[in-house]
PAZAPA-4460 file (N, C-alpha, C; in steps of 0.05 Angstrom, whole numbers, plus 32768, in hexadecimal, padded with zeros to 4 digits):
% residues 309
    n_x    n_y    n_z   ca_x   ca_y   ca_z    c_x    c_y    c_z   seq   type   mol
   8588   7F83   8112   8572   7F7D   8100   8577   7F8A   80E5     1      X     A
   856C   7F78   80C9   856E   7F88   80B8   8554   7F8D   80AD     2      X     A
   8551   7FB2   80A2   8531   7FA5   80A0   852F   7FA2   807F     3      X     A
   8516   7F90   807B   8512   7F86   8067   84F8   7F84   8056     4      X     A
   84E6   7F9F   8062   84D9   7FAB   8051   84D9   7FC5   8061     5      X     A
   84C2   7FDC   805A   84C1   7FF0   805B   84AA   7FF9   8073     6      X     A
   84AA   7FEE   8087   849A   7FEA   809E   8487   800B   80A0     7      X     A
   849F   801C   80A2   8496   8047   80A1   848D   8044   808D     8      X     A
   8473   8058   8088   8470   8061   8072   847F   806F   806D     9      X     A
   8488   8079   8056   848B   8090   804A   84B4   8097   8054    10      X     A
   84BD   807B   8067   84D7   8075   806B   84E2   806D   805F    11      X     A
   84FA   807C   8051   8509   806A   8047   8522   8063   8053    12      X     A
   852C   804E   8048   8539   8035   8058   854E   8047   805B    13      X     A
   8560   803F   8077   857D   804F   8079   8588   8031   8082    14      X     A
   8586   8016   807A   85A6   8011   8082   8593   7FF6   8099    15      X     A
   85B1   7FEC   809E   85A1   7FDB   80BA   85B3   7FDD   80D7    16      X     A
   85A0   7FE1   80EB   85A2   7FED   80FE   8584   7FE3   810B    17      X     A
   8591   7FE1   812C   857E   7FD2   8139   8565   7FE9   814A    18      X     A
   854D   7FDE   8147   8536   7FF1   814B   8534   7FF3   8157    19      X     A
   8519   7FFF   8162   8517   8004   8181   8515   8027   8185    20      X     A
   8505   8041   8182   8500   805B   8190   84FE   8060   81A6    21      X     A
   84EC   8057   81B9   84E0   8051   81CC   84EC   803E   81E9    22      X     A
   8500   804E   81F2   850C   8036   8207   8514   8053   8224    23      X     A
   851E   803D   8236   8527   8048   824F   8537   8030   8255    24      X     A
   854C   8038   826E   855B   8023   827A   8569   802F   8296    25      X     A
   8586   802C   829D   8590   802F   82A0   85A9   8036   8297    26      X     A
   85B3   8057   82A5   85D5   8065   82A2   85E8   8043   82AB    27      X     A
   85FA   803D   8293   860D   8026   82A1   8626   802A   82A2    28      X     A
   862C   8042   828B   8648   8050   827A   8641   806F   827B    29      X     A
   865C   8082   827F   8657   809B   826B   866F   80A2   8261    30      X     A
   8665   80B4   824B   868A   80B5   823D   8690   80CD   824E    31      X     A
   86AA   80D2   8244   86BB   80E7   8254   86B7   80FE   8265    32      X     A
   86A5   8111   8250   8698   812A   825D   8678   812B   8265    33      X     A
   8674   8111   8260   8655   8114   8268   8655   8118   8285    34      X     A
   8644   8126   8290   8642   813B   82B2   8629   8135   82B2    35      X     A
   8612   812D   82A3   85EB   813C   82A5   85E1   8122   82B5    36      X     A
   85F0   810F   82AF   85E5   80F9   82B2   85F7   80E8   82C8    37      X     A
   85E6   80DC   82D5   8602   80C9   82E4   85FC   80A9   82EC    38      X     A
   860D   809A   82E1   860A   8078   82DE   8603   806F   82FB    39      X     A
   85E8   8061   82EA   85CF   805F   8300   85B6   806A   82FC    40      X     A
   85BE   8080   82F0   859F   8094   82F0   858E   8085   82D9    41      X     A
   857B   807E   82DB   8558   8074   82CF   8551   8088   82B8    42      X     A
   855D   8085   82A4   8547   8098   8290   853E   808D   8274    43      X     A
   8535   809B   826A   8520   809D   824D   8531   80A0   8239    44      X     A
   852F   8098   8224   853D   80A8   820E   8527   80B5   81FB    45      X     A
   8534   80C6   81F1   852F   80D8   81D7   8534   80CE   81C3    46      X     A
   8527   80C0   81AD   852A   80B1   8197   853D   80D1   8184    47      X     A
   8536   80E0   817A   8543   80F5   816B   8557   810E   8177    48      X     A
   856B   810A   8169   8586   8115   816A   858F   8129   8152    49      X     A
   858F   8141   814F   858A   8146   812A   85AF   814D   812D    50      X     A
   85BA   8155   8113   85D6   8152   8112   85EE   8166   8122    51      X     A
   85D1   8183   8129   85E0   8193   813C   85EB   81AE   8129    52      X     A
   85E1   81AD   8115   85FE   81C1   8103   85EC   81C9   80E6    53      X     A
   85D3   81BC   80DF   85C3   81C4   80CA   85B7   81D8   80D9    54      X     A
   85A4   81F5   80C4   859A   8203   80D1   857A   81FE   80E4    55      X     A
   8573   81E1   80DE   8556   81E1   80E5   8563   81DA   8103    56      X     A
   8580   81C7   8108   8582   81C2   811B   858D   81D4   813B    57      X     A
   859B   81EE   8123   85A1   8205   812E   8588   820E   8137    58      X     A
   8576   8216   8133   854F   821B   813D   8549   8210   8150    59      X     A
   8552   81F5   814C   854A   81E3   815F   8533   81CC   815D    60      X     A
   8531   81CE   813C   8524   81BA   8130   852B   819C   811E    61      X     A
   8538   8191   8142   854E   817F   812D   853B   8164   812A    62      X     A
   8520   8163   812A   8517   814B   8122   8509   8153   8107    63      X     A
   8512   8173   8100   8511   816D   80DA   852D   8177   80D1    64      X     A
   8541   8166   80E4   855B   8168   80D4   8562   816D   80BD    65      X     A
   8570   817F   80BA   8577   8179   808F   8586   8164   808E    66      X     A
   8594   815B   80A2   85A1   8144   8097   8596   8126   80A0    67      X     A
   8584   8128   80A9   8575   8117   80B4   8578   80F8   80A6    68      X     A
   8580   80E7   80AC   858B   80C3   80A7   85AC   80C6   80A3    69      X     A
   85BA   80E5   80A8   85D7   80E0   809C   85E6   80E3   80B7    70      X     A
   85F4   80BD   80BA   8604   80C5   80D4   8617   80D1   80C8    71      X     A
   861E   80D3   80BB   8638   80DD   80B0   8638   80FF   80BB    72      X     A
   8628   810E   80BC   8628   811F   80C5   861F   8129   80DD    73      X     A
   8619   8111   80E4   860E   8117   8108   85EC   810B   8112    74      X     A
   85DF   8108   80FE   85C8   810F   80FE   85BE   80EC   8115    75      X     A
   85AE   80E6   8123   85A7   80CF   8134   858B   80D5   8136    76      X     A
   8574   80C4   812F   855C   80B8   813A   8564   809C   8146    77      X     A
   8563   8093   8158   8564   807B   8165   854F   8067   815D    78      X     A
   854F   804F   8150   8540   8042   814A   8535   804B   812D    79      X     A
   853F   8062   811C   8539   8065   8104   8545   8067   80EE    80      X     A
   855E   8069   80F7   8572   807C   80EC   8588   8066   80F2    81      X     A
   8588   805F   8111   85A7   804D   8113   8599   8041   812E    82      X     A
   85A7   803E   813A   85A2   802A   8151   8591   8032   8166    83      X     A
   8585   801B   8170   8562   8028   817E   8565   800E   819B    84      X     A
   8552   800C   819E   8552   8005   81CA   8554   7FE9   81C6    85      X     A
   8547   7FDB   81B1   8543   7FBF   81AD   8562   7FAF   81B5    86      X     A
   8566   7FB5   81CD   8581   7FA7   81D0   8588   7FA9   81F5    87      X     A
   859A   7F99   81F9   859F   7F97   821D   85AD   7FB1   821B    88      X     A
   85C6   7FC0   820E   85C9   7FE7   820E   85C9   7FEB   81FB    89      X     A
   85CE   800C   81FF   85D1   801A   81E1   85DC   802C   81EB    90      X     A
   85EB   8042   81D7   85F6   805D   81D5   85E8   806F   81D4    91      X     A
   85E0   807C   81E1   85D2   8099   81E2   85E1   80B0   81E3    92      X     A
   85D8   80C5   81DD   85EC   80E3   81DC   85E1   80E4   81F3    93      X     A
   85E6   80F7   8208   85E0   80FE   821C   85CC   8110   821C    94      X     A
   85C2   8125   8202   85AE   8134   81FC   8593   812E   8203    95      X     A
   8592   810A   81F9   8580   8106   81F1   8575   80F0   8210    96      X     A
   857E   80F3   8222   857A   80DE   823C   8568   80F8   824F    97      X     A
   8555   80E9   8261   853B   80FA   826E   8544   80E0   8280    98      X     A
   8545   80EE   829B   8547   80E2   82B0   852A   80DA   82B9    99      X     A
   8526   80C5   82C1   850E   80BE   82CA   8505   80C2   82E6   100      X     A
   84F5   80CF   82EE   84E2   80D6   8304   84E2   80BD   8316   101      X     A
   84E2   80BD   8336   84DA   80A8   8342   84BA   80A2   833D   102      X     A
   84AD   808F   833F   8493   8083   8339   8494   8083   8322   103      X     A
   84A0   8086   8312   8499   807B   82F7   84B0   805E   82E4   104      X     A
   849D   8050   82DD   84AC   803D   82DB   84BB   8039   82BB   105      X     A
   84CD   801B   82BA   84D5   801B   829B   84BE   801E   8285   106      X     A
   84AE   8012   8295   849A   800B   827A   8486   8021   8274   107      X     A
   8480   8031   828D   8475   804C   827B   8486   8060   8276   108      X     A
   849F   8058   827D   84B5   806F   826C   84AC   806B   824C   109      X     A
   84B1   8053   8243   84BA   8053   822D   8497   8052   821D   110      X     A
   847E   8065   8226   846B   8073   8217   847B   8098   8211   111      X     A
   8489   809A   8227   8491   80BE   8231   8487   80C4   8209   112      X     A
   849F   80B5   81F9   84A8   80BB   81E1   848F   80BB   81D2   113      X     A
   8479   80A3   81D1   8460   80A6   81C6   844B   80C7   81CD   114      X     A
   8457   80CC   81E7   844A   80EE   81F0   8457   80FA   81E0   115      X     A
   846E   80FD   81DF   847A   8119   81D8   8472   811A   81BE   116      X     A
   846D   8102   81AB   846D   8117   8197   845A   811B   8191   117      X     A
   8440   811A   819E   8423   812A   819C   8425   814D   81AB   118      X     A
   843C   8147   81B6   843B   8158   81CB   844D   8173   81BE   119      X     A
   845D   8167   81B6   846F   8177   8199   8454   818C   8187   120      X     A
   844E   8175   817F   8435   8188   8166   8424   8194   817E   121      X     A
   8419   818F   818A   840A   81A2   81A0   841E   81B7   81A2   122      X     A
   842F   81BA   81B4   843C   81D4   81AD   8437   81E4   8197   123      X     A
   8444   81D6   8182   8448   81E1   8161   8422   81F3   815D   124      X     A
   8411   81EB   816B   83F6   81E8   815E   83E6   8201   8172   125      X     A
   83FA   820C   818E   83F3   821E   8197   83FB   8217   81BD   126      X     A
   83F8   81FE   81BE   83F9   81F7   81DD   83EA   81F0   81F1   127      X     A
   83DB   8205   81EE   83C4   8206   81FB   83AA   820C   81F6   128      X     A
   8392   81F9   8206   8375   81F6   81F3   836B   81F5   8211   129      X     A
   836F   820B   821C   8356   820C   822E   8339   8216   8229   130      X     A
   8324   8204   8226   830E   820E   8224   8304   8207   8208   131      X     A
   831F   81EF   81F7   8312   81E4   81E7   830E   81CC   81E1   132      X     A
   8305   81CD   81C3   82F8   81AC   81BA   8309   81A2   81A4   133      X     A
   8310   818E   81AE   8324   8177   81A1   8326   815F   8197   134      X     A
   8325   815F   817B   831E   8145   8174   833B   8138   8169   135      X     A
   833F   811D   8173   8350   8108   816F   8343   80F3   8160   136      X     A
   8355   80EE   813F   8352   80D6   8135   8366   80C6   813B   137      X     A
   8358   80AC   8143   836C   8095   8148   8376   8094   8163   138      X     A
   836E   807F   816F   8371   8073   8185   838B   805E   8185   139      X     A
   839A   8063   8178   83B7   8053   8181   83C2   8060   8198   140      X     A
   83E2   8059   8198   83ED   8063   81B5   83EC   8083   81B2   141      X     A
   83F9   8094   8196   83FA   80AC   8198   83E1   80B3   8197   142      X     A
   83C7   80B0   818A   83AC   80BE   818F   83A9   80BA   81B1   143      X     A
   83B1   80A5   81BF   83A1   80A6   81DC   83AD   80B5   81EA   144      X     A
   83CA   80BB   81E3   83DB   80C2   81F8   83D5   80E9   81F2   145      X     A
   83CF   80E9   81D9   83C6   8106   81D0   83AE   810D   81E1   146      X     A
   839A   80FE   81DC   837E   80FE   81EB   8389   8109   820F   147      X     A
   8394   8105   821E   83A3   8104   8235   83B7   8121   8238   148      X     A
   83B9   8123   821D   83D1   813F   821D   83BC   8157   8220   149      X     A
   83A5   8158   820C   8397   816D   8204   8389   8174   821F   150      X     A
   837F   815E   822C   8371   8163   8242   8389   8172   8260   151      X     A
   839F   8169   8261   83BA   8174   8265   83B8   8190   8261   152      X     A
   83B7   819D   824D   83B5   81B2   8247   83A3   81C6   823F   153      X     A
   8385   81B4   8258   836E   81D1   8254   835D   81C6   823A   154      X     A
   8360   81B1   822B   833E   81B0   8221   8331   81A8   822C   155      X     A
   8311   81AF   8229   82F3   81AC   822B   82F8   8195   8221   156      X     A
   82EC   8190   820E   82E7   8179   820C   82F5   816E   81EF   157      X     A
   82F1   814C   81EF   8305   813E   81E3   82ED   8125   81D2   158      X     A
   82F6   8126   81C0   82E9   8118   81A6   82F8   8103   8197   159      X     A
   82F6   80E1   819E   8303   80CE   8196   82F8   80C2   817A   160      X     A
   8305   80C2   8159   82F1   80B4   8150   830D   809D   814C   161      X     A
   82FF   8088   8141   830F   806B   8140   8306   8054   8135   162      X     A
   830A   803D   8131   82FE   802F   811E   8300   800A   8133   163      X     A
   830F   800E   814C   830C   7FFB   8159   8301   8000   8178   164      X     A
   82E8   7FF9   817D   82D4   7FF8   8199   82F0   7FFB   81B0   165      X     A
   8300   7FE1   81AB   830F   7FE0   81BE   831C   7FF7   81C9   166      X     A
   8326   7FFE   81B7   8340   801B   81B7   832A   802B   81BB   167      X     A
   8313   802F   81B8   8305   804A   81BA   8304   8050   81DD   168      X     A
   82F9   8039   81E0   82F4   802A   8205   8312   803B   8205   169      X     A
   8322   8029   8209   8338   803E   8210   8340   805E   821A   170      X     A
   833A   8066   81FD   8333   807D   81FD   8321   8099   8209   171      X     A
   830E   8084   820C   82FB   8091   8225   8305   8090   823B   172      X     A
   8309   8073   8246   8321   8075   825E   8336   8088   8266   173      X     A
   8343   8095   8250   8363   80AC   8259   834D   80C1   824C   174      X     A
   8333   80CA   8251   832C   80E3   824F   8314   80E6   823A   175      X     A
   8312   80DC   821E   8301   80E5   8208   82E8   80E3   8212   176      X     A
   82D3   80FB   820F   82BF   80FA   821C   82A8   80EC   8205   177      X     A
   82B1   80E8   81ED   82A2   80E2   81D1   82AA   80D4   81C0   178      X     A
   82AA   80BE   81B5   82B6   80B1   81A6   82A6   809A   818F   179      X     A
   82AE   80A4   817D   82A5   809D   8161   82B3   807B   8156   180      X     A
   829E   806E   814A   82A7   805E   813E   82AB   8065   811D   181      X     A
   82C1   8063   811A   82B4   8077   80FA   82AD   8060   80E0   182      X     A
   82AF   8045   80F0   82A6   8033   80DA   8283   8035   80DA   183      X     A
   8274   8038   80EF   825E   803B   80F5   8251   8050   80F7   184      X     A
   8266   806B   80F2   8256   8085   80F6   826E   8092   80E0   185      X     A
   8262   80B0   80D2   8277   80C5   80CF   827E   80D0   80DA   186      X     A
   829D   80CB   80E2   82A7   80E0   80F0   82A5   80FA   80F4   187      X     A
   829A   8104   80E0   82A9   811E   80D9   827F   812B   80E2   188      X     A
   826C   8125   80D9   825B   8120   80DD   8255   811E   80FF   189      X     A
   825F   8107   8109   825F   8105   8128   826A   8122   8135   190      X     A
   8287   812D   8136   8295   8145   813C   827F   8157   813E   191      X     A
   8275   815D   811B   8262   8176   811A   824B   8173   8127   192      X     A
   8239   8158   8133   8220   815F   8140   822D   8160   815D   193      X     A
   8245   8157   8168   824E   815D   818C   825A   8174   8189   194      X     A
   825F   818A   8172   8264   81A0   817B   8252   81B9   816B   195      X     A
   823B   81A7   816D   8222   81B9   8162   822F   81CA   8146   196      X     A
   8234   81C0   813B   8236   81C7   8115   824F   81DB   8116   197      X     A
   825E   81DB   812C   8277   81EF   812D   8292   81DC   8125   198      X     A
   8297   81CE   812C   82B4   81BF   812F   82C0   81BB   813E   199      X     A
   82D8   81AC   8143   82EA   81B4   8153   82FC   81C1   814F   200      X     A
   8304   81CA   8169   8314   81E5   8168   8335   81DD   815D   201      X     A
   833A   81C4   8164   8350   81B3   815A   834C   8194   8154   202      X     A
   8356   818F   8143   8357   8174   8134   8369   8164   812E   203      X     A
   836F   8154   8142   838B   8141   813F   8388   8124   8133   204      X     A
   83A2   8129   8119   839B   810B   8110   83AE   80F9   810F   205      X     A
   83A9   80DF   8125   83C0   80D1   8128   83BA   80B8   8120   206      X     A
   839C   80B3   8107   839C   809F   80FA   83AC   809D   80E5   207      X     A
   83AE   80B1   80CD   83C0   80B1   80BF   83B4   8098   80A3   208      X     A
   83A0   8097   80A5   838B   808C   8093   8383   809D   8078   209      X     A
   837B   808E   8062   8375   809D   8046   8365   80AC   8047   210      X     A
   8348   80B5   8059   8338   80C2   805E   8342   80D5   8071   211      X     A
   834D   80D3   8088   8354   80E7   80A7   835E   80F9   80A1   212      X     A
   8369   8107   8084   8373   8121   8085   8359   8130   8082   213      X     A
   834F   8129   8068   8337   8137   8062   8319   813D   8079   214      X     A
   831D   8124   8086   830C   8126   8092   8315   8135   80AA   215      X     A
   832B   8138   80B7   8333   814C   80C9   832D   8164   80BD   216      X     A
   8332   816E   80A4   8332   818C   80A2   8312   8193   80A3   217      X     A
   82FA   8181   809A   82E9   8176   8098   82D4   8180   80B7   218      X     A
   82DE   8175   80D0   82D2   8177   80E5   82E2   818E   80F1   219      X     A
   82F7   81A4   80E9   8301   81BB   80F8   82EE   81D2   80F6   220      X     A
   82E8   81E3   810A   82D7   81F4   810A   82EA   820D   80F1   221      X     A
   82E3   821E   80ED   82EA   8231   80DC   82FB   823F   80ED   222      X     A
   8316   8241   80E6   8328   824D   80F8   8338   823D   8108   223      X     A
   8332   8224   80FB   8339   8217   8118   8357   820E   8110   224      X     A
   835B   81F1   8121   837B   81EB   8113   837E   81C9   8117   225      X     A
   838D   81C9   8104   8390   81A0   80FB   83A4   819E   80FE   226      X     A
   83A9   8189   810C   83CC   817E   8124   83D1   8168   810B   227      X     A
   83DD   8159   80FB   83E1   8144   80EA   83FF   8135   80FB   228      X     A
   83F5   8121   8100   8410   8117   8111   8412   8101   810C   229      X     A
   8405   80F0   80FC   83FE   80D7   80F0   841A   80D5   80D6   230      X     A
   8424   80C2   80CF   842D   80BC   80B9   841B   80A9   80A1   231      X     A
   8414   80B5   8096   83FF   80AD   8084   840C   8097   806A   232      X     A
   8409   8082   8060   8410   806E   8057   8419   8078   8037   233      X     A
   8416   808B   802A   8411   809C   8013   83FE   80B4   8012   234      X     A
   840B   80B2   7FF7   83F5   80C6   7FEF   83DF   80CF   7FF8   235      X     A
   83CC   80E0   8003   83AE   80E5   8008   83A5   80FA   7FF9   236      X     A
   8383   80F2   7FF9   837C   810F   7FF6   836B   811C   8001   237      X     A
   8365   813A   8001   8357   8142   800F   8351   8161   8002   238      X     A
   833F   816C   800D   8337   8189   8008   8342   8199   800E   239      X     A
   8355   81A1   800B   835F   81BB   8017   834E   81D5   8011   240      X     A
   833D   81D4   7FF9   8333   81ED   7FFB   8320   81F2   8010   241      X     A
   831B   81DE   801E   8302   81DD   8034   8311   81EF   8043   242      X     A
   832C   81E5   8045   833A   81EC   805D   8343   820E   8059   243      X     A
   8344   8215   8048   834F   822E   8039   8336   8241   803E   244      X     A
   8321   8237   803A   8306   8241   8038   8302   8251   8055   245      X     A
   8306   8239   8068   82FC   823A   8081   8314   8241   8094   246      X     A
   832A   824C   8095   8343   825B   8099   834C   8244   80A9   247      X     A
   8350   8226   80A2   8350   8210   80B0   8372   8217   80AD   248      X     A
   8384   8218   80CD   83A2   8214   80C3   83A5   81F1   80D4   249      X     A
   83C1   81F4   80C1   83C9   81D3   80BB   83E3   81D1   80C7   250      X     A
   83E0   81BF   80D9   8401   81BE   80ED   8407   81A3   80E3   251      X     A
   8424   819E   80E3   8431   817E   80DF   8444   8184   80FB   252      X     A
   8454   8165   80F7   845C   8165   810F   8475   8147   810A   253      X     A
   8493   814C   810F   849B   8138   810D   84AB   8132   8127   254      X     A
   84A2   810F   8136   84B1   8112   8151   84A9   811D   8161   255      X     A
   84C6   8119   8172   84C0   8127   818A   84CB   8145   8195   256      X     A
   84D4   814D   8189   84E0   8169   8188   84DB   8184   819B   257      X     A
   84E9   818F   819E   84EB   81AC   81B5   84EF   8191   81D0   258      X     A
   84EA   819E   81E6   84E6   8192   8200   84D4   8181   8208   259      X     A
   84C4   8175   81F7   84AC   8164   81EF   84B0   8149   81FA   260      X     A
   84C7   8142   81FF   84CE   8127   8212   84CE   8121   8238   261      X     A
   84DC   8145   8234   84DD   8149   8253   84C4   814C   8257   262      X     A
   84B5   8164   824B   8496   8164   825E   8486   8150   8255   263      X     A
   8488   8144   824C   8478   8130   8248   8478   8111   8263   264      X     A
   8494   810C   826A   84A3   810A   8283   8497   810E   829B   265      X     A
   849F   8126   829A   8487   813C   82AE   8470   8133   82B0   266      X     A
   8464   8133   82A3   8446   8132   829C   843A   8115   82B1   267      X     A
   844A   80FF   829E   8443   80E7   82A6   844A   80E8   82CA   268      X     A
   8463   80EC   82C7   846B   80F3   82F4   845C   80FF   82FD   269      X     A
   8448   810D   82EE   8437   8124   82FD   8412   810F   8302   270      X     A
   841D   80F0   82F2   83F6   80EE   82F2   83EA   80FF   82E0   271      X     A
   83EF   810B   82D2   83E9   8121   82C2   83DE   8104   82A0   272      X     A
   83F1   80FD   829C   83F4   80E4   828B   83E7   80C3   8298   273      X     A
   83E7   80B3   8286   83EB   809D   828C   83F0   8086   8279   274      X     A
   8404   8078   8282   840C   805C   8266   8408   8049   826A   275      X     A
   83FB   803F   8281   83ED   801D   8288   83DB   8012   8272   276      X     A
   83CD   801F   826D   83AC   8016   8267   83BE   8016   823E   277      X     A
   83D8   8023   823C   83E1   801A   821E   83F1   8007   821F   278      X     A
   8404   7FFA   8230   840D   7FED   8232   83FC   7FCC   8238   279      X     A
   83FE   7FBB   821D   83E4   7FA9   8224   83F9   7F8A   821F   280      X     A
   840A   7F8A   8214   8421   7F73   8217   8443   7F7E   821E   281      X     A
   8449   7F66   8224   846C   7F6B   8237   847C   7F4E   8226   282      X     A
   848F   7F4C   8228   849E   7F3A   8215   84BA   7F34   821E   283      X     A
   84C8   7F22   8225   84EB   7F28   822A   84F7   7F2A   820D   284      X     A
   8507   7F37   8216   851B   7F45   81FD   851F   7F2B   81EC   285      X     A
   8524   7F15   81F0   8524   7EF9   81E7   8509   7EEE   81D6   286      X     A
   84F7   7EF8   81D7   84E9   7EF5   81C7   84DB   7F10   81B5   287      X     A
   84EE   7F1A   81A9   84E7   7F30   819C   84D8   7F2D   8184   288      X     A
   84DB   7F13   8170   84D3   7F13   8152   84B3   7F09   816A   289      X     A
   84AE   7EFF   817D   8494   7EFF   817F   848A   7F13   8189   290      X     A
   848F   7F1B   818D   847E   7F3E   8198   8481   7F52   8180   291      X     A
   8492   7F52   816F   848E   7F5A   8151   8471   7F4C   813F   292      X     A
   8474   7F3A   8147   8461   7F2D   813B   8443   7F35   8143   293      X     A
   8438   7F32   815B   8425   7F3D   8170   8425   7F5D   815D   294      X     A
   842E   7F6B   815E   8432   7F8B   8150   8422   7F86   813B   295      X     A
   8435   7F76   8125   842D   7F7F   810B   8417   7F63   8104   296      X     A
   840B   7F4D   8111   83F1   7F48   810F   83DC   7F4B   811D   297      X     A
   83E2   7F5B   812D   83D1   7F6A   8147   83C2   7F58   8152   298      X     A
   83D4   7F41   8158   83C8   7F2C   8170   83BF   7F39   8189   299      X     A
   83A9   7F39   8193   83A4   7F3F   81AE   8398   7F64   81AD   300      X     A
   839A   7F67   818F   8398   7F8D   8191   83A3   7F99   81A7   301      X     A
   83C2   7F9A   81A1   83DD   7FA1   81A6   83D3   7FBF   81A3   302      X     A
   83E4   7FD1   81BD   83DC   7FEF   81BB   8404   7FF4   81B7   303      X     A
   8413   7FED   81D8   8427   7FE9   81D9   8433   7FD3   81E1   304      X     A
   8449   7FCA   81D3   8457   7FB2   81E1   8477   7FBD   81DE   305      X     A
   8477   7FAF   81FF   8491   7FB0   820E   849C   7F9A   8211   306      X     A
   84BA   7F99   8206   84CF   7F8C   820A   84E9   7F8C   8227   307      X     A
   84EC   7F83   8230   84F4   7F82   824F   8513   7F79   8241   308      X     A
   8529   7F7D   824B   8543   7F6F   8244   8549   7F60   8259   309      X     A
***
């Protein structure tokens, strides 16, 4: 595929190369020294690969590569960068393959990657929230699958706001005990009367909307902390002095990074997770420009769609 506008925000183009982050299959080949894996074995891939040799990747932060879009020096996101699942195989490093758990199938493998990278900034944001209150903007796949993580890891309670009934329903379903329409209510307004004029203790925004920054820093209690995991379309704005005021700290988050694929893996093998209720259309690989299509005119209010080869 070549692409032929600018689909990412804030992406710029590297080239053409076929898409696709989000896949699982089957081991069919391995090259020489590969030992981790063995042809046959069921796994996941890891969309990001960083080049191995920059210092962020020496850390171990190779999904903010310095060299990040240069094969030339090593650097691989799958489906962003160079070649991605949308195909009967592909080439994987061996790094980046998560063997898949019995009971779990292709098609909620290929959410694992929609976890991890909520699950990434969770880390980044502290880990653990036992005993608190958590508010999630945006009910797409990464807000629900976040909604599902936080509770995973010991919050009280969970605060959905959103702008479609449907997805909210959802949302309540994998856990949110509260959920806002924010075309019909203020969000930020709603947060502060369910946590009696305090906030929440964390604020995740996986709308990525011209208002959701501000208004996240907006509904954080004083002290608290804002997960930003959304790719926001441009520019925004927002208060930071609110946030400065009120010792509000500010986490970003790119990908899926640290071990954030495997437990996330985990998670789902454990029932801990769940990817049915996002998975709402299926497609054979043969009709791909129509299940692209379904996506980007949100026939049917598409959460995930899966392509089958």
């Amino acid at each position: 595929m070549k692409i032929i506008h600018q689909g990412m925000p804030q992406m710029p183009p590297y080239g053409e190369f076929i898409f696709g982050h989000e896949y699982a299959g089957d081991v069919v080949a391995l090259g020489r020294t590969v030992d981790e894996v063995q042809v046959g074995d069921r796994v996941v891939v890891e969309a990001h690969m960083g080049c191995r040799r920059c210092e962020n990747c020496i850390r171990g932060l190779y999904t903010a590569c310095l060299n990040y879009g240069n094969l030339r020096r090593g650097h691989r996101a799958n489906g962003f960068t160079t070649n991605g699942g949308l195909a009967e195989y592909a080439v994987n490093h061996v790094n980046t393959l998560y063997r898949m758990p019995d009971g779990v199938s292709y098609e909620e493998a290929t959410v694992v990657m929609t976890s991890g990278s909520p699950l990434f900034g969770l880390e980044n944001a502290g880990g653990y929230f036992a005993g608190e209150t958590v508010a999630v903007l945006g009910p797409g796949p990464i807000g629900l699958m976040a909604i599902q993580l936080v509770r995973a890891l010991g919050a009280t309670r969970v605060i959905l706001t959103g702008t479609r009934d449907s997805r909210l329903a959802v949302g309540r379903q994998l856990g949110a005990d509260v959920t806002v329409n924010s075309r019909q209510h203020d969000p930020v307004a709603a947060v502060m009367e369910a946590t009696r004029g305090k906030g929440a203790d964390l604020v995740i925004d996986c709308a990525g909307g011209d208002e959701t920054f501000d208004q996240s820093i907006r509904m954080t209690k004083p002290g608290g902390k804002v997960l930003l995991v959304a790719f926001y379309h441009g520019p925004v704005t927002a208060d930071i002095s609110h946030a400065v005021r009120r010792n509000v700290t500010i986490y970003t988050e790119r990908g899926e990074g640290g071990t954030s694929v495997g437990r996330a893996l985990a998670l789902l093998a454990a029932g801990r997770l769940t990817a049915k209720p996002l998975i709402t259309h299926q497609f054979p690989l043969g009709r791909v420009h129509e299940a692209i299509d379904v996506l980007e005119k949100r026939t049917g209010d598409p959460l995930k769609v899966i392509l089958n080869p």
